[in-house]
C-alpha positions, -999 to +999 in steps of 0.1 A: -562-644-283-563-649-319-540-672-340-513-653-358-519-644-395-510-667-426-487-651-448-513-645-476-529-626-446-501-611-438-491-599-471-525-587-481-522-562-450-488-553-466-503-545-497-533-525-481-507-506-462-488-496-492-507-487-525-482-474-544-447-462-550-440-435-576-412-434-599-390-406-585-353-420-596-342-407-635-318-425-657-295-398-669-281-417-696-318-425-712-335-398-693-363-423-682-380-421-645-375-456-626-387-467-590-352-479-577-345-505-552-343-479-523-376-465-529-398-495-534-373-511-496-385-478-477-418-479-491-427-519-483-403-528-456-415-510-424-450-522-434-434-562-435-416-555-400-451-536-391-472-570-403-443-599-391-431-610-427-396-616-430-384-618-468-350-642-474-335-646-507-319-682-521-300-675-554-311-703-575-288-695-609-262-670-612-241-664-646-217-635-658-209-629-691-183-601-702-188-574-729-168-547-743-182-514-750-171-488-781-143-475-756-126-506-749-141-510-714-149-544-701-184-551-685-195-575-664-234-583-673-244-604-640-276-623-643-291-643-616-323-663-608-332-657-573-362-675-548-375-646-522-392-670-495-418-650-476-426-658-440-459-649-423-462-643-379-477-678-387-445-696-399-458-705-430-445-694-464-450-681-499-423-680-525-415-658-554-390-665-579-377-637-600-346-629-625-321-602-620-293-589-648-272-559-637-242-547-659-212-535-641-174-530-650-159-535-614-171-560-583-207-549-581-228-567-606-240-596-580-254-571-556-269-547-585-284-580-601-298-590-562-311-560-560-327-552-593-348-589-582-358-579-549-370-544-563-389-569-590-401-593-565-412-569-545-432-548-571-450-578-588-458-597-552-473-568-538-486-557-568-475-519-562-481-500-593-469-458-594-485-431-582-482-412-617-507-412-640-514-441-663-508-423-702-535-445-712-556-429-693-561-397-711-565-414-745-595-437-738-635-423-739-649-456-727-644-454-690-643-493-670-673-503-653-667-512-618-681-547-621-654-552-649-623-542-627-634-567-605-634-595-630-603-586-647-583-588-612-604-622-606-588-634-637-553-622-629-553-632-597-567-671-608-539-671-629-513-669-608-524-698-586-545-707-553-526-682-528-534-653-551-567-662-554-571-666-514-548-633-512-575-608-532-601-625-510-587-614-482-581-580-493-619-575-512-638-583-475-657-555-468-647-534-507-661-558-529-697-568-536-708-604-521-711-619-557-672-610-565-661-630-527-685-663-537-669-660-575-632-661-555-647-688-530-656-708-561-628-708-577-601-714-550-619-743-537-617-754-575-583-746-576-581-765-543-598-795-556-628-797-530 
């Protein structure tokens, strides 16, 4: 029997498992399409349950500050710094700490802010982009060479730190080309210090 995955293991299953949730919510007031919290929780959390991550949140900072609108109305703009600790079937963990600001006029604002973080966490963790299509897209003539996409997510992913690095490893076995794995072996056990 094998050992039980680590959570950058874990996760990177998640992420193969879900590649991408579409903005299907509209802001009637702005008339903008959003991915709301709902969408992006029944998109991503069967696959955690499916790969053994459990996700808790720690509210680091909250504050509320009170604003009147043209009408006389009082709002209550709710802001709160929140850490989402991951856990993998391994016991080990990864954390992510995001903001959250909601605006409401009754008793709501916490949970809106909460969940406008976890929707946040969630998206820039997992790295979940839409299903629509980028508007960029149809503007450019030079296309990107494959080669190119890979070093652009090497970059971003060195960026953000040692578990990113080893999490895009584990994801590119078997899709990317060996030169792309020994560049992200290189530079985690940089990153690593060995």
């Amino acid at each position: 029997m094998s050992d039980p995955k680590k959570i950058h293991e874990a996760l990177a299953d998640v992420m193969e498992d879900v590649r991408a949730v579409r903005k299907g919510d509209q802001n009637t007031h702005q008339r903008f399409m959003f991915r709301g919290v709902d969408a992006v929780v029944n998109a991503v959390g069967p696959k955690l349950r499916k790969h053994g991550v459990i996700v808790m949140p720690e509210v680091l900072e909250k504050s509320v500050d009170v604003a009147q609108t043209k009408n006389g109305a009082i709002n209550y703009i709710t802001k709160v710094t929140v850490k989402y600790t991951f856990t993998g079937p391994a016991g080990d963990q990864l954390s992510a700490v995001v903001p959250g600001e909601a605006m409401d006029m009754q008793d709501k604002g916490t949970a809106k802010a909460m969940s406008v973080a976890f929707r946040t966490c969630l998206l820039q963790a997992l790295c979940l982009p839409t299903d629509d299509t980028d508007p960029d897209a149809e503007n450019h003539e030079e296309s990107v060479h494959p080669e190119d996409e890979i070093r652009s997510r090497i970059e971003q992913a060195t960026a953000q730190g040692p578990d990113a690095v080893q999490s895009l490893g584990t994801w590119a076995k078997g899709r990317w080309p060996e030169w792309a794995l020994d560049e992200l072996r290189k530079r985690l056990a940089t990153m690593r210090g060995k």
